[in-house]
N, C-alpha and C positions, 0 to 999 in steps of 0.2 A: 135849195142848197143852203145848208147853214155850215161854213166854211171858216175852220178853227187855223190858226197858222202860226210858224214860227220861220226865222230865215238864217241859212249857215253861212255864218259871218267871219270867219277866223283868216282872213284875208292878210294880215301883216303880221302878226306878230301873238303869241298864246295860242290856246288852245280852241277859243272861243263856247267855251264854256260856258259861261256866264251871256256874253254877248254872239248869238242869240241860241247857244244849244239848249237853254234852260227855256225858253218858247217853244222850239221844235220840241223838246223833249214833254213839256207839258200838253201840248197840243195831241203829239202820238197820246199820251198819258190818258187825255180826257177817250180819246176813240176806244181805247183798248179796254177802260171800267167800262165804258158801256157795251160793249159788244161782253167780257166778261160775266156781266150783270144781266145778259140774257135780255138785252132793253134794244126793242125796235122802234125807233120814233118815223113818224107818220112819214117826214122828208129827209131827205140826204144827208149824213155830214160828212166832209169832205176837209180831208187834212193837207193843207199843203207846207211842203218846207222850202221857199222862196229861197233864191238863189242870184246874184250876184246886186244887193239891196245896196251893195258901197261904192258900186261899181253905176251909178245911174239908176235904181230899182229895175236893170232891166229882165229880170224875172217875169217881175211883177205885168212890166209892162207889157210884154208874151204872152204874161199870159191871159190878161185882159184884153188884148186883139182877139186872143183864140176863143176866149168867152162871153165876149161881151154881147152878140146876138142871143145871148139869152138871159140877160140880166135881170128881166123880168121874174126868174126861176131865182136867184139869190134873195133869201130873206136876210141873213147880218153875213157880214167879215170881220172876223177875228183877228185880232195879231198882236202877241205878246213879243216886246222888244226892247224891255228893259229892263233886263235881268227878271229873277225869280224866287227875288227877297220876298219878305213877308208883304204878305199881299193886305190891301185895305178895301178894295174897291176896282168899279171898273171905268174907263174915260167912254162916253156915247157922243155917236152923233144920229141925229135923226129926229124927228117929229116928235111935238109935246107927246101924242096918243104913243110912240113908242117907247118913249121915254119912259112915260107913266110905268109901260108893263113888263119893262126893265128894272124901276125901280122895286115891284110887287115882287120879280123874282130873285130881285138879290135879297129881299127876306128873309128867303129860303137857307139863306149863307148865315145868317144870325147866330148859330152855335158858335161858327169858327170866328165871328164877327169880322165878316168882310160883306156892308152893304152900301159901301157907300158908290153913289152915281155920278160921277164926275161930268163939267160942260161939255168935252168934246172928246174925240177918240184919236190916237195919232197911231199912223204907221205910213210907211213910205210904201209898202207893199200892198195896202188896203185904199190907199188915197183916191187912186181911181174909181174904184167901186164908190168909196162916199161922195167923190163928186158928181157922181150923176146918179146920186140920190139914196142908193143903198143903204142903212144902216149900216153902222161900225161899231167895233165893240176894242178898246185897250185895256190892257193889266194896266193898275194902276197899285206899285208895290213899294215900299223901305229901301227908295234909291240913293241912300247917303251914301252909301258904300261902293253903287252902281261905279262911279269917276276915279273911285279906288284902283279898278282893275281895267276900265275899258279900254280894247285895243293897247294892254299891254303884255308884256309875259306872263303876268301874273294871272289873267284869264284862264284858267285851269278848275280843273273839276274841284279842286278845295276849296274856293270858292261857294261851292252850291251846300246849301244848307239842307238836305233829306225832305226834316220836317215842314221849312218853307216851301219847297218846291210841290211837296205834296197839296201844302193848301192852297196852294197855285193851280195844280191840277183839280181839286176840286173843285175852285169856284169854276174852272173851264169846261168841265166836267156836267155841272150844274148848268151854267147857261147855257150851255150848247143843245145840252140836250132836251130842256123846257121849251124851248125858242123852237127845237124840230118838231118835239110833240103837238105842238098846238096845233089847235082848230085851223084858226087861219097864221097869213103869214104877219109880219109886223106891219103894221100901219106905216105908210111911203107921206 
């Protein structure tokens, strides 16, 4: 399972736009180019949109009870969760060897120049998976603006920039779907 994710956050106040509909919205985004694109990769990808992440991750934590006897089957977790500004790169956790083959695929992103591989990966909704060993994967985007709007009124779809959030969708787009095709899974 290579498991792309975003989580609906508009808990207080906005629209929740920005925090985190621009995740969820990229995450659908990456499944639907590649299912559009006619592209079946070797293993699962699996979209999820996490649900009550302010609230104690306890989505998250649901639904890694319910999954966790098969963890062995998760090659990365995904979770974009801070906003869906211009993107630069992605935050990893995992093994030098995956690292490595994380950094060969963001290569791949060099037109839109977004390759770079950050030390670690954060989400509140992926945490468990990284801690008992799974690779991680975070957007890592143009968050100056991120504190502008979070969890306030102003979280609203004017906010989301088209063209950012497109190349947000493609580098997730891109990883996700390189990471299912492969041979094997990422090095643990």
């Amino acid at each position: 399972v290579v498991l792309v994710s975003g989580h609906l956050d508009s808990w207080d106040v906005g629209q929740g736009a920005m925090d985190d509909g621009g995740g969820a919205f990229i995450s659908w985004e990456a499944l639907s180019l590649i299912k559009d694109l006619g592209l079946r990769p070797k293993r699962t990808l699996r979209l999820v949109l996490w649900t009550g992440e302010e609230q104690g991750g306890i989505g998250a934590q649901q639904y890694y009870q319910l999954h966790k006897e098969n963890i062995s089957n998760f090659d990365i977790v995904m979770e974009s969760d801070e906003g869906t500004f211009q993107p630069s790169g992605l935050g990893f956790a995992g093994s030098v060897e995956a690292r490595n083959i994380v950094k060969e695929i963001m290569t791949l992103l060099q037109p839109i120049n977004v390759t770079d591989v950050y030390d670690n990966a954060e989400g509140t909704d992926i945490a468990y998976w990284m801690r008992d060993g799974v690779p991680g994967a975070s957007l890592h985007n143009d968050i100056n603006k991120y504190f502008w709007f979070h969890h306030s009124q102003g979280d609203t779809m004017t906010v989301q920039d088209p063209n950012q959030m497109n190349l947000c969708a493609a580098v997730w787009t891109v990883v996700s779907y390189v990471i299912a095709d492969m041979e094997e899974m990422l090095p643990r």
